[in-house]
mmCIF file of the C-alpha atoms, coordinates in Angstrom:
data_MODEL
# 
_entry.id   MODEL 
# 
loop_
_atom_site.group_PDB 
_atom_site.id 
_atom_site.type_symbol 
_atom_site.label_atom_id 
_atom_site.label_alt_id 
_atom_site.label_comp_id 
_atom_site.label_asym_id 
_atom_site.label_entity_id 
_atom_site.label_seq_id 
_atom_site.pdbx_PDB_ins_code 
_atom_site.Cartn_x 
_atom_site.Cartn_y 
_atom_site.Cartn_z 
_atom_site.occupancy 
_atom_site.B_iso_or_equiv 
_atom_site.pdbx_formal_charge 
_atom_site.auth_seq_id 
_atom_site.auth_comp_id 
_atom_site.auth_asym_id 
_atom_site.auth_atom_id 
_atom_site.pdbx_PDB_model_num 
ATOM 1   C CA . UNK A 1 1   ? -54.171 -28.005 24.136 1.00 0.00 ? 1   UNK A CA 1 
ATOM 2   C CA . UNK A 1 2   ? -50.508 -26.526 24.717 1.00 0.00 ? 2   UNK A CA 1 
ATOM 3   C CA . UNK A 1 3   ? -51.287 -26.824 28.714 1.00 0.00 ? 3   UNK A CA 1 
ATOM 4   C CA . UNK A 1 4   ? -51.802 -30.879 28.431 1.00 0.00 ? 4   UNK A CA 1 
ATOM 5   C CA . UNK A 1 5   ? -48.904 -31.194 26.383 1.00 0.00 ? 5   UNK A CA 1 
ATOM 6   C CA . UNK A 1 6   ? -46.460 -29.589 28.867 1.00 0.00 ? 6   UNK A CA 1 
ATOM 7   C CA . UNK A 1 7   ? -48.038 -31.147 31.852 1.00 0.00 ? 7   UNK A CA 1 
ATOM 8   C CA . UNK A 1 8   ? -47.401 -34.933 29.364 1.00 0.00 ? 8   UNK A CA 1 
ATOM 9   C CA . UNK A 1 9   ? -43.704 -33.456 29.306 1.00 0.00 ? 9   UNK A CA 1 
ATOM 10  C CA . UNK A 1 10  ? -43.170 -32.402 32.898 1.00 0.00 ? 10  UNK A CA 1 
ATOM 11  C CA . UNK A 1 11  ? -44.746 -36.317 33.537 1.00 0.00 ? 11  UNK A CA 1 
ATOM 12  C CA . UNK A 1 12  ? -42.034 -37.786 31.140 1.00 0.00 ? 12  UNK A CA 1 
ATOM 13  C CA . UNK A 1 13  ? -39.088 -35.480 32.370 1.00 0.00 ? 13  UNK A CA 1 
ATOM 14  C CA . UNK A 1 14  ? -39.746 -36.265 36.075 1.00 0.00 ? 14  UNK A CA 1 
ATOM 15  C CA . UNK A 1 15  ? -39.402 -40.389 34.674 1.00 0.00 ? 15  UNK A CA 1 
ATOM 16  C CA . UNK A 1 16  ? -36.612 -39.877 33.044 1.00 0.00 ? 16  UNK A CA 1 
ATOM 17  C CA . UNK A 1 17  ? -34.576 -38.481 36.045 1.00 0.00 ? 17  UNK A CA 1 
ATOM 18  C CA . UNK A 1 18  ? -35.505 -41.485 37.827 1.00 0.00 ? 18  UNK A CA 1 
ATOM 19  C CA . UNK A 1 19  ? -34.362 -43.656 35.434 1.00 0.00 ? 19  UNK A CA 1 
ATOM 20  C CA . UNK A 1 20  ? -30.877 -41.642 35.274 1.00 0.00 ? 20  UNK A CA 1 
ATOM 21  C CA . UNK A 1 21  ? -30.629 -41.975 38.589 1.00 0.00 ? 21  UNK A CA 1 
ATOM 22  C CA . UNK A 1 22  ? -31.935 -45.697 38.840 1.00 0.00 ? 22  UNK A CA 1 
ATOM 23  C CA . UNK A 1 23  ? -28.523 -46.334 36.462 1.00 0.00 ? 23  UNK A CA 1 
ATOM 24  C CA . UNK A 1 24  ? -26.720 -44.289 38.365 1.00 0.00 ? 24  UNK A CA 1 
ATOM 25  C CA . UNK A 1 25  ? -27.210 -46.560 41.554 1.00 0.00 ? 25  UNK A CA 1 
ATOM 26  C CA . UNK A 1 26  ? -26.265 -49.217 39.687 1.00 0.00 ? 26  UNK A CA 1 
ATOM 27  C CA . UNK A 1 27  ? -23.219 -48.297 38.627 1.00 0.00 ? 27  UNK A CA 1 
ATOM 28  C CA . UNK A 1 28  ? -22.532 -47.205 42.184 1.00 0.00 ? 28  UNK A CA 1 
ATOM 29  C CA . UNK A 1 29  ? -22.633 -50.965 43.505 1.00 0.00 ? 29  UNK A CA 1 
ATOM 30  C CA . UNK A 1 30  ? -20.076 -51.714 41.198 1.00 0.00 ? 30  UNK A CA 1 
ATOM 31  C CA . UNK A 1 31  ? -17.758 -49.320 42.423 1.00 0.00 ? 31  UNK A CA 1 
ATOM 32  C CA . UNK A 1 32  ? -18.522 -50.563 45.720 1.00 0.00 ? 32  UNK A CA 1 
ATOM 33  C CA . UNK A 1 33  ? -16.092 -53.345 44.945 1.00 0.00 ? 33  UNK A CA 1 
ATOM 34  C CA . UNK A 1 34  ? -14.111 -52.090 41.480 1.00 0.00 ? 34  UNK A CA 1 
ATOM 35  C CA . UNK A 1 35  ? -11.888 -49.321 42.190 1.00 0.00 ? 35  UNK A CA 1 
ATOM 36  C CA . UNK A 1 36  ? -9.528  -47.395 40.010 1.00 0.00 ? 36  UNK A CA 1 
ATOM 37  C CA . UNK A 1 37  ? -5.936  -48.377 39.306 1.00 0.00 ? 37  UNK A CA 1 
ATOM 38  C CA . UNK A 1 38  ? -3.029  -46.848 37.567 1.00 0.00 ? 38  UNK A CA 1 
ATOM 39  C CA . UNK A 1 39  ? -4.133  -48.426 34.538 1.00 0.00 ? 39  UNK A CA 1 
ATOM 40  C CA . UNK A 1 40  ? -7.767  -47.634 34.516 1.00 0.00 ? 40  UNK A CA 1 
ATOM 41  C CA . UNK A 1 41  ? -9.028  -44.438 36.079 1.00 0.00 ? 41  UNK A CA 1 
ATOM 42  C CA . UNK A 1 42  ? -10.754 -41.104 34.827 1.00 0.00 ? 42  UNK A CA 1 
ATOM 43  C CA . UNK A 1 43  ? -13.125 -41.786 31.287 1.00 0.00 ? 43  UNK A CA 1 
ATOM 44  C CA . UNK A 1 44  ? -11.791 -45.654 30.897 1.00 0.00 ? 44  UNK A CA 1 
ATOM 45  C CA . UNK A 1 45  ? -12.974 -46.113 34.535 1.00 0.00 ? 45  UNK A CA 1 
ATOM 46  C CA . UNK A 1 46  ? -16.256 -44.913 34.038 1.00 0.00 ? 46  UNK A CA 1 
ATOM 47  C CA . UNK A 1 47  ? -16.509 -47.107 30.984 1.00 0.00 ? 47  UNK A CA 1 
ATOM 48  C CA . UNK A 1 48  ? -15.406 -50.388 32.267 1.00 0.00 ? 48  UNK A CA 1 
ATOM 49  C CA . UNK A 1 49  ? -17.982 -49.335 35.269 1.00 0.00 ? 49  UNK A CA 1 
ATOM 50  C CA . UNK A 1 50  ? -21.445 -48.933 32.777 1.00 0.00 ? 50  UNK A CA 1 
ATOM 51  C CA . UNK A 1 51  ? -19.780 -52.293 31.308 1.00 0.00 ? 51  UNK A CA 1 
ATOM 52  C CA . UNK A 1 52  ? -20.170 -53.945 34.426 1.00 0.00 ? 52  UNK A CA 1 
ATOM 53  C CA . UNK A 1 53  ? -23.117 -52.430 35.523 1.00 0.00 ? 53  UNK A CA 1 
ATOM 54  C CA . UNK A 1 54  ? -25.070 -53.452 32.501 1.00 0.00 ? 54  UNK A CA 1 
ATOM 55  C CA . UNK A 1 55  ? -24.427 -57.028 33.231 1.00 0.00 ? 55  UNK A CA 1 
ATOM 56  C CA . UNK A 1 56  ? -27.060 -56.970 35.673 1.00 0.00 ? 56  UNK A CA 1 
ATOM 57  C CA . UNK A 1 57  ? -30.362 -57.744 33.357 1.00 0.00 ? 57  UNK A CA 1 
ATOM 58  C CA . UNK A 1 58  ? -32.514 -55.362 35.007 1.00 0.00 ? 58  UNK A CA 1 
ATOM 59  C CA . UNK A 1 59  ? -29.535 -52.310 34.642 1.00 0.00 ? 59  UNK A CA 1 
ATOM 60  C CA . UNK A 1 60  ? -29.839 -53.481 31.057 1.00 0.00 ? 60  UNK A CA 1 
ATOM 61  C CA . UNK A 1 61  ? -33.987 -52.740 31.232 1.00 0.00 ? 61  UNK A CA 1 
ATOM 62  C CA . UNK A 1 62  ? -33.145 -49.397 32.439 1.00 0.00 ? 62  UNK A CA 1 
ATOM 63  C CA . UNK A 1 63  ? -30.291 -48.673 29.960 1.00 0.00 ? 63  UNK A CA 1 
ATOM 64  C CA . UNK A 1 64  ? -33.024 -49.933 26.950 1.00 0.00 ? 64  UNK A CA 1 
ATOM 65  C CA . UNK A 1 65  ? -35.666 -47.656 28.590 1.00 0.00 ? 65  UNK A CA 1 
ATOM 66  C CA . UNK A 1 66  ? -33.077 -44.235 28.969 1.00 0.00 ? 66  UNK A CA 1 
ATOM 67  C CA . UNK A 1 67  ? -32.344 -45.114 25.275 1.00 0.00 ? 67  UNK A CA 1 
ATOM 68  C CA . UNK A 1 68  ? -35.860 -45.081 23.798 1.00 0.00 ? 68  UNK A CA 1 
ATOM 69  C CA . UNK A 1 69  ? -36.625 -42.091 26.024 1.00 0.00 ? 69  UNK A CA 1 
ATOM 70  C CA . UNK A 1 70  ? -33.723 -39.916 25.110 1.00 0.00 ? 70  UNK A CA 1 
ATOM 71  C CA . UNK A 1 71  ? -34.410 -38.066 21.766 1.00 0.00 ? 71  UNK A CA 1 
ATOM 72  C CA . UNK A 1 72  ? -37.476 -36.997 23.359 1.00 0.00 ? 72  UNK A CA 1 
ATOM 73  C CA . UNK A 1 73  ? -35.607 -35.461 26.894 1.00 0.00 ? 73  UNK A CA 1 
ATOM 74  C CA . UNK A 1 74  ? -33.712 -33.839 23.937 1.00 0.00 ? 74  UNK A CA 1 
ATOM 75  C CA . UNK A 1 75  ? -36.495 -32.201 21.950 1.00 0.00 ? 75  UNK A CA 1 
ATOM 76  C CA . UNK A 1 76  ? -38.016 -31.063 25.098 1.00 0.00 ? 76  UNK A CA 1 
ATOM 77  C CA . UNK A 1 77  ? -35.043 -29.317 26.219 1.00 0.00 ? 77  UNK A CA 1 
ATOM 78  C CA . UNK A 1 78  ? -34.708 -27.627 23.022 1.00 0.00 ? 78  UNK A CA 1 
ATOM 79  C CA . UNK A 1 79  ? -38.568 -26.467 23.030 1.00 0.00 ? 79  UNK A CA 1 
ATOM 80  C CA . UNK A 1 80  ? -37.938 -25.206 26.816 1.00 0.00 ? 80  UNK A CA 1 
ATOM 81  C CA . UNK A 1 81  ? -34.512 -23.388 25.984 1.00 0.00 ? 81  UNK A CA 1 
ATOM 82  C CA . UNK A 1 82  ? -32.508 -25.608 27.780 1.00 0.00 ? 82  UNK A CA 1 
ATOM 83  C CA . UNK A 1 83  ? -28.404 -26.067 26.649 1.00 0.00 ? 83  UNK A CA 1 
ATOM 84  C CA . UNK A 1 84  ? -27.316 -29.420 27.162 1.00 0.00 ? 84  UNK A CA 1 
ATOM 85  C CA . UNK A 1 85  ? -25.098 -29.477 24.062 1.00 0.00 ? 85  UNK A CA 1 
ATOM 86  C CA . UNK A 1 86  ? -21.413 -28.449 25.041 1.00 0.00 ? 86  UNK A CA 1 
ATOM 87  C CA . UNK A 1 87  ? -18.259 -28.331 24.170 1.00 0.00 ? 87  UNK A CA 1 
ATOM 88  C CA . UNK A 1 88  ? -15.632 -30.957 25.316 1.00 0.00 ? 88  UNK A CA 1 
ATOM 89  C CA . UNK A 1 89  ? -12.322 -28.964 25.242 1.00 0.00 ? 89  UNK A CA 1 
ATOM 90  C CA . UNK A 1 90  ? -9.184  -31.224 24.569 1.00 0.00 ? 90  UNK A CA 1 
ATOM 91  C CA . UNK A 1 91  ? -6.863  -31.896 27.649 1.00 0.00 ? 91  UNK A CA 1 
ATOM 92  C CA . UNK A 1 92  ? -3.537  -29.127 26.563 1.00 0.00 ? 92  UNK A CA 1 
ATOM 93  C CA . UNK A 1 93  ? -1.276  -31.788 26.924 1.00 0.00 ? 93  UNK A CA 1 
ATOM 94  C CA . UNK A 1 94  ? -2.822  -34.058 24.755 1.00 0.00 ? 94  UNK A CA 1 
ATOM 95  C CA . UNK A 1 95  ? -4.492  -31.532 22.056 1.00 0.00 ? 95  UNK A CA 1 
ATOM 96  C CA . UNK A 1 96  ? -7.136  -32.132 19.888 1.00 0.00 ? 96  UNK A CA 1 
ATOM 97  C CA . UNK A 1 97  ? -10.552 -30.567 18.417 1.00 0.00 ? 97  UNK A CA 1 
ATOM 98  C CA . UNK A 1 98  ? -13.524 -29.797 21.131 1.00 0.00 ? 98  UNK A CA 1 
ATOM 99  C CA . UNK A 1 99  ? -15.479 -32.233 20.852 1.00 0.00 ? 99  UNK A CA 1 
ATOM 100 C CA . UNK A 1 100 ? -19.644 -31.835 21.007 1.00 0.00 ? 100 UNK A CA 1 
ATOM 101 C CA . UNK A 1 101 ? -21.474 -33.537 24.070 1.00 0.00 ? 101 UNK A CA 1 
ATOM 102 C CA . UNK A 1 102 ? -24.751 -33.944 24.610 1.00 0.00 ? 102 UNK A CA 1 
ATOM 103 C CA . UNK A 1 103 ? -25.494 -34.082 28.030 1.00 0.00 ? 103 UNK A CA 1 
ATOM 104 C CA . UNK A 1 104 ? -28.504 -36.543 28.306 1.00 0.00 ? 104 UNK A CA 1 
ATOM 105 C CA . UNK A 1 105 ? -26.708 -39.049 25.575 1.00 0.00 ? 105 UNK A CA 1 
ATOM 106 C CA . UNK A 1 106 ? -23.637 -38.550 27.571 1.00 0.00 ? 106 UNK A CA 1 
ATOM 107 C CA . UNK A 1 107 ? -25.940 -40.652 30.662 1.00 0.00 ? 107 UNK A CA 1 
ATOM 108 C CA . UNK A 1 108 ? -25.280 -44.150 28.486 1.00 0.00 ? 108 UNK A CA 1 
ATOM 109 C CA . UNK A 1 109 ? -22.649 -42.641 26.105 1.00 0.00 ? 109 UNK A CA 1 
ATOM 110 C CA . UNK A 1 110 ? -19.957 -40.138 27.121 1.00 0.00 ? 110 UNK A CA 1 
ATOM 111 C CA . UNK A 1 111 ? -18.784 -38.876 24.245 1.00 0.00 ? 111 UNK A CA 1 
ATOM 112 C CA . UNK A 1 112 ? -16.038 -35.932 25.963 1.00 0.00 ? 112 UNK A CA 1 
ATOM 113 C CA . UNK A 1 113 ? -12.688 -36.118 26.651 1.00 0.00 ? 113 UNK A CA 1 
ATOM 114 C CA . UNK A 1 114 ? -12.207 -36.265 30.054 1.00 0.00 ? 114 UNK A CA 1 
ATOM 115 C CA . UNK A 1 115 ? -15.653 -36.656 31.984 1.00 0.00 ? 115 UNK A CA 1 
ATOM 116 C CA . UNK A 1 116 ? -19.551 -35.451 31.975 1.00 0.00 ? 116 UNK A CA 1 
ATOM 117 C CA . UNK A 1 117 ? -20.286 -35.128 36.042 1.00 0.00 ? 117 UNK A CA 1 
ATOM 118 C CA . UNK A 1 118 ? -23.863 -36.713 36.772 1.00 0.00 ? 118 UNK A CA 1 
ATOM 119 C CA . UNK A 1 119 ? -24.187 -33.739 38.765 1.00 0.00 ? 119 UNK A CA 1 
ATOM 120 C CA . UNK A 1 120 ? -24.496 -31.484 35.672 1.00 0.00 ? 120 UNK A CA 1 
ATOM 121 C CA . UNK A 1 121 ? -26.464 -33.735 34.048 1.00 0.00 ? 121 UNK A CA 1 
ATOM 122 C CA . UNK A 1 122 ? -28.466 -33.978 37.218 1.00 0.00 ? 122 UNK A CA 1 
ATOM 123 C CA . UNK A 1 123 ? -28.965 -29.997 37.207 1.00 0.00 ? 123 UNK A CA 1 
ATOM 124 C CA . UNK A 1 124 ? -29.656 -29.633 33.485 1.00 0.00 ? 124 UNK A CA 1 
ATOM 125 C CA . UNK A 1 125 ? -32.259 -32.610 33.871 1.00 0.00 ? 125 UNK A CA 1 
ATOM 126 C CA . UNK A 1 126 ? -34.001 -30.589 36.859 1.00 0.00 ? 126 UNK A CA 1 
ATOM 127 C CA . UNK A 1 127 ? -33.747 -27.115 35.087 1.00 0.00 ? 127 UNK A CA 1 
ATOM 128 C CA . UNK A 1 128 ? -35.860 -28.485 32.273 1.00 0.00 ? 128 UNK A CA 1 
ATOM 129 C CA . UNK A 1 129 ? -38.489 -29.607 34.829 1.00 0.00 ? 129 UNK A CA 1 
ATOM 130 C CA . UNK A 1 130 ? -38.352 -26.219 36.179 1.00 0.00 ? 130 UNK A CA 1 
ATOM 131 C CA . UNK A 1 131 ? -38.875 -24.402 32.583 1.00 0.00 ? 131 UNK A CA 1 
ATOM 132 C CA . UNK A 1 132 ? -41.631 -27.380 32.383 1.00 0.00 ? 132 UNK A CA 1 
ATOM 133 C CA . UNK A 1 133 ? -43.628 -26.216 35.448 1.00 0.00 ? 133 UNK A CA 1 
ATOM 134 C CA . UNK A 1 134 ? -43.253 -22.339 35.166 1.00 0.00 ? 134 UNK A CA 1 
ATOM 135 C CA . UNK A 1 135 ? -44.470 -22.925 31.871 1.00 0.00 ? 135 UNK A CA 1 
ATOM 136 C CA . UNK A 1 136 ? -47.600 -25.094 33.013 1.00 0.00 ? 136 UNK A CA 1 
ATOM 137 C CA . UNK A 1 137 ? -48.516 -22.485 35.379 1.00 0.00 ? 137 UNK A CA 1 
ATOM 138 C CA . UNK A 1 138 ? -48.247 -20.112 32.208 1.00 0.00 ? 138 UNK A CA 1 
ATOM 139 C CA . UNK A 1 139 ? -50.694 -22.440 30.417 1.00 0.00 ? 139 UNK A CA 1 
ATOM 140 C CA . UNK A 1 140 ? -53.364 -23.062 32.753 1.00 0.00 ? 140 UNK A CA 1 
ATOM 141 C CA . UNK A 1 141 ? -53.802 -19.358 33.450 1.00 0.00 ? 141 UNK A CA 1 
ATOM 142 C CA . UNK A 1 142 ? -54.504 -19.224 29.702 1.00 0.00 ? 142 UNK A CA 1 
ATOM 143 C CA . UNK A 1 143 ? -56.760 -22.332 29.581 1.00 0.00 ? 143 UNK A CA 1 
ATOM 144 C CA . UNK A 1 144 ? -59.190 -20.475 32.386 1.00 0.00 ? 144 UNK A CA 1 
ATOM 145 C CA . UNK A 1 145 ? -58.906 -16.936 31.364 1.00 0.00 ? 145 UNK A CA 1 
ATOM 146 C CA . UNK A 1 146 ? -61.579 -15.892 29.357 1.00 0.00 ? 146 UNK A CA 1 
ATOM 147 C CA . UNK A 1 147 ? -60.304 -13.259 27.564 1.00 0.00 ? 147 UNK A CA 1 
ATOM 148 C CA . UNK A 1 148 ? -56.971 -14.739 26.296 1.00 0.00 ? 148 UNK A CA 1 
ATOM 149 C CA . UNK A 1 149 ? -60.010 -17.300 24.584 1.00 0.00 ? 149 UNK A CA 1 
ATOM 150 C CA . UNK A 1 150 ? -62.073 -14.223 23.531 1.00 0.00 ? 150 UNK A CA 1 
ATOM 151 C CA . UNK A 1 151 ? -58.568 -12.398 22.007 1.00 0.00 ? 151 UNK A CA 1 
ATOM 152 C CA . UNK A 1 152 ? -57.448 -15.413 20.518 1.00 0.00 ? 152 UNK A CA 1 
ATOM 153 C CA . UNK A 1 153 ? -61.622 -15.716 18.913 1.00 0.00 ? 153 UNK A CA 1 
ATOM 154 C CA . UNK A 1 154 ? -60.992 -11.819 17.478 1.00 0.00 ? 154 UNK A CA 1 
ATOM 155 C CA . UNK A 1 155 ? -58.010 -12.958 16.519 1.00 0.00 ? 155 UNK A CA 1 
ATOM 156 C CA . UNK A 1 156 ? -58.782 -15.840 14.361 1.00 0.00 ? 156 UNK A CA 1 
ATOM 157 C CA . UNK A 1 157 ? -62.010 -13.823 13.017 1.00 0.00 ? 157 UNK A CA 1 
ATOM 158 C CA . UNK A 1 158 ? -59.525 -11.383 11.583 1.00 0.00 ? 158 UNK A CA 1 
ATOM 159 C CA . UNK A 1 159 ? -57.524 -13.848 9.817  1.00 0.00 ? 159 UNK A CA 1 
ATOM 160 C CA . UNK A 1 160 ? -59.970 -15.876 8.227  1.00 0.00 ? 160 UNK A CA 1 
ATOM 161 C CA . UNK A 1 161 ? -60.377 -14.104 4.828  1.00 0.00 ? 161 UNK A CA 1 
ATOM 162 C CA . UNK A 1 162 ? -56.633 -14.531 4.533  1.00 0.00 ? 162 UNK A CA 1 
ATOM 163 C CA . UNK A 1 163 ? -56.610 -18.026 6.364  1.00 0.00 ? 163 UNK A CA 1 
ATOM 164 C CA . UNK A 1 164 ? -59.250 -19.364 3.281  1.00 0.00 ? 164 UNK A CA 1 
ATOM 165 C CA . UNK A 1 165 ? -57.355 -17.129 0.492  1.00 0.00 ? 165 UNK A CA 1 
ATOM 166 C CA . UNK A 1 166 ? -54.294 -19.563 1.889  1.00 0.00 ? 166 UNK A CA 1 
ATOM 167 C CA . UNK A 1 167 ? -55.702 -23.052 1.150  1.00 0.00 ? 167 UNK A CA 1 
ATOM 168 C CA . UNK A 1 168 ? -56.923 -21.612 -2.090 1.00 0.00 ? 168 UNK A CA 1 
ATOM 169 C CA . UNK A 1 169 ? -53.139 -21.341 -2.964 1.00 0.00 ? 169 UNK A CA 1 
ATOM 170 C CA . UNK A 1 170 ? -52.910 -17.364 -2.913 1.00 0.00 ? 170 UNK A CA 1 
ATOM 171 C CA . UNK A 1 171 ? -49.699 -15.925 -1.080 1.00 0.00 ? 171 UNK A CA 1 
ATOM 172 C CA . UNK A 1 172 ? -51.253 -14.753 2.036  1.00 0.00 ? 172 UNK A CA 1 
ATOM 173 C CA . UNK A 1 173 ? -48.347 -13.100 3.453  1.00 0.00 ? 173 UNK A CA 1 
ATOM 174 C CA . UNK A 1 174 ? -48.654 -10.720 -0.074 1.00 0.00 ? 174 UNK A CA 1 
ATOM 175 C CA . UNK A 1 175 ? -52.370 -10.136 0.274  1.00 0.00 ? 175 UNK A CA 1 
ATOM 176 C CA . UNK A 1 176 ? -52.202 -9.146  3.956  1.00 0.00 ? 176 UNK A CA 1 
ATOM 177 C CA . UNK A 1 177 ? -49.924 -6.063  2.476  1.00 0.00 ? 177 UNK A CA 1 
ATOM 178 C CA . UNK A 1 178 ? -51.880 -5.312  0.124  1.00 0.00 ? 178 UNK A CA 1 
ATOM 179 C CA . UNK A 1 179 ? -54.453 -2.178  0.624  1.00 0.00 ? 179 UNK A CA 1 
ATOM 180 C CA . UNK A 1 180 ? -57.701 -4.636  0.184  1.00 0.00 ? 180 UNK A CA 1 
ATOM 181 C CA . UNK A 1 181 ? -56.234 -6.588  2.991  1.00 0.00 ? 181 UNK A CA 1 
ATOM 182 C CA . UNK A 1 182 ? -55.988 -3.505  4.906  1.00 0.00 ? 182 UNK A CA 1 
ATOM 183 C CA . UNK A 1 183 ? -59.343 -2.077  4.420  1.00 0.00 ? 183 UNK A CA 1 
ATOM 184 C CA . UNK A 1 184 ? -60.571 -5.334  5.085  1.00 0.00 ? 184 UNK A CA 1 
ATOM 185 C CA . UNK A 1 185 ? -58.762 -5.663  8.294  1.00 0.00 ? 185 UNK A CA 1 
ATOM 186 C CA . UNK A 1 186 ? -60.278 -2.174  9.502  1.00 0.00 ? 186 UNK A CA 1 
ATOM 187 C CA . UNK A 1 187 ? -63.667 -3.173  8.831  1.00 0.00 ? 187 UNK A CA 1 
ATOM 188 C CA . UNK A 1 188 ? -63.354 -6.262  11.056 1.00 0.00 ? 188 UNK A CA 1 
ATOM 189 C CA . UNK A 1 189 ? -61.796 -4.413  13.420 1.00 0.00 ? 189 UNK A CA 1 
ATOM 190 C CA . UNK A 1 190 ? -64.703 -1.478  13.686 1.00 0.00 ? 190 UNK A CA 1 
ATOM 191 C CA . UNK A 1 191 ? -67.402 -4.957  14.151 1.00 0.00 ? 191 UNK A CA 1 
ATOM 192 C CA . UNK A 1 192 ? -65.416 -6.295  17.043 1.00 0.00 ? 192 UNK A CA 1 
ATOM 193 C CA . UNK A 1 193 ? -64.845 -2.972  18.380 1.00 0.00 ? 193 UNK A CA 1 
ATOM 194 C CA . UNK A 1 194 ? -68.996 -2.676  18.137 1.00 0.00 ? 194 UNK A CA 1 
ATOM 195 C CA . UNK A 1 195 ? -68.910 -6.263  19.826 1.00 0.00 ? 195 UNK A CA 1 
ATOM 196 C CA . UNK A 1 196 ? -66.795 -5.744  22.534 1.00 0.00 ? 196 UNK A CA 1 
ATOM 197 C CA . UNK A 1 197 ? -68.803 -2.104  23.334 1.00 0.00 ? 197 UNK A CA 1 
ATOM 198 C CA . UNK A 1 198 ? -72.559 -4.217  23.393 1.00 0.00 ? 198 UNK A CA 1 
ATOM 199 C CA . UNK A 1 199 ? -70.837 -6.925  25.571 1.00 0.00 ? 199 UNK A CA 1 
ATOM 200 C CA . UNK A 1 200 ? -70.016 -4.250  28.179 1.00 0.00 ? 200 UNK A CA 1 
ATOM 201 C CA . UNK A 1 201 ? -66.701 -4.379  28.249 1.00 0.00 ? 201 UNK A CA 1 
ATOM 202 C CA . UNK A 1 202 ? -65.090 -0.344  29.068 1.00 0.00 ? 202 UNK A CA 1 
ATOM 203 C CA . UNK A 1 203 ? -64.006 1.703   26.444 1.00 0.00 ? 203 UNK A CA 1 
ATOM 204 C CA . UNK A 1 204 ? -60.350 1.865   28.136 1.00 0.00 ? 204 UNK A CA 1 
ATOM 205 C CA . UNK A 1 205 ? -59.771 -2.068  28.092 1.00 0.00 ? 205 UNK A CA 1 
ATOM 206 C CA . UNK A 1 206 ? -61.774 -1.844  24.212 1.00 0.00 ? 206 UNK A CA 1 
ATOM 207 C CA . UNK A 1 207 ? -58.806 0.712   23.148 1.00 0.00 ? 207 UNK A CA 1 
ATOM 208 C CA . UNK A 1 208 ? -56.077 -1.577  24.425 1.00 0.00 ? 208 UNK A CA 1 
ATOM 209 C CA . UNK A 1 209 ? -57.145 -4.399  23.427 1.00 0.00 ? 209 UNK A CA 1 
ATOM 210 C CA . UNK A 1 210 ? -57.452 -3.169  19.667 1.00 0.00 ? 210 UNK A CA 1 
ATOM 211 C CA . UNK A 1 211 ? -54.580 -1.736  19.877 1.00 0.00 ? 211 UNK A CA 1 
ATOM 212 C CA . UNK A 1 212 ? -52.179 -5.004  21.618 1.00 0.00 ? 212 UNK A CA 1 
ATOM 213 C CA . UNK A 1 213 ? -54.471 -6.501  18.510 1.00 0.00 ? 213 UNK A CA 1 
ATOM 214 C CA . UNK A 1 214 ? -53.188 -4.179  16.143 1.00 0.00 ? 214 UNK A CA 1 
ATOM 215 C CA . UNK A 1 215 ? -49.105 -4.636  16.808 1.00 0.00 ? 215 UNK A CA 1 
ATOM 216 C CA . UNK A 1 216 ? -49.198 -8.173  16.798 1.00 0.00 ? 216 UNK A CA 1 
ATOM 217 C CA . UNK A 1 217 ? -50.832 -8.221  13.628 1.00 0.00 ? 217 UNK A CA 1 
# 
């Protein structure tokens, strides 16, 4: 079911800030005692602070954990419309092509010119929890309504000559077009319509529900 998978991604996301922000902490110790210089500040700074950082073996076991969990964070923030690829824009002075940035790699790898802020990492991380949740509550409305189940029944019924025409190798898409298909569609749809009328349901929600039916299709 769509609804468990989202709630297994909304689980996932919700460890994954965690362990951002576990190797974030780290790397705040060190500059506890490690400041910048005239010789290393801005990107090289940052750098020589996740060097020092992952000296400590258990800001290593976070580092492997953030790496194996990464191209997951990615794909769900691609399913959930999320942007966290950018464009790195070359400082004027120096010149140079933009240069792509991922903003969850970016966490153990920053790849831009100048800088990726944690806090923009921190706010794209938390906007793809939020696309997570609205979409849970989406999900489980669906999972307890009965009618989305009894549309999604009429439609599979009326897609199941064409859905066995498919695995016999036929081009479906072709068939559907044709005027068979057609009359064939019509005919289902009268039975459900004779269905729906000796379940009880009104002839006003019947109509409507043919007819939202009858676009999609």
């Amino acid at each position: 079911m769509l609804y468990f998978s989202v709630k297994s991604d909304l689980k996932f996301l919700k460890i994954f800030k965690d362990l951002a922000e576990s190797l974030w902490s780290f790397e705040d110790k060190v500059k506890e005692n490690f400041k910048p210089s005239i010789t290393l500040m801005g990107k090289n700074y940052s750098e020589a602070v996740s060097r020092k950082a992952a000296e400590n073996p258990d800001c290593m076991k976070v580092r492997e954990k953030i790496s194996k969990s990464l191209p997951r964070a990615d794909e769900i923030a691609i399913k959930n419309n999320v942007s966290i690829n950018v464009q790195s824009l070359a400082p004027a002075s120096i010149g140079g092509p933009a240069l792509p940035v991922n903003l969850f790699f970016s966490i153990l790898k920053d790849t831009s010119w100048d800088h990726v802020d944690q806090l923009w990492i921190k706010d794209k991380i938390n906007e793809t929890i939020g696309q997570c949740e609205r979409r849970i509550k989406k999900e489980l409305y669906q999972l307890i309504n009965p009618f989305y189940w009894l549309k999604e029944i009429i439609k599979t019924i009326i897609r199941l000559p064409f859905i066995l025409l498919n695995t016999s190798g036929f081009n479906v898409s072709k068939i559907e077009d044709h005027l068979i298909g057609r009359i064939i569609k019509l005919v289902e749809i009268i039975l459900l319509i004779y269905i729906l009328i000796k379940l009880g349901f009104e002839k006003e929600y019947i109509a409507n529900f043919i007819k939202a039916i009858i676009i999609k299709n």
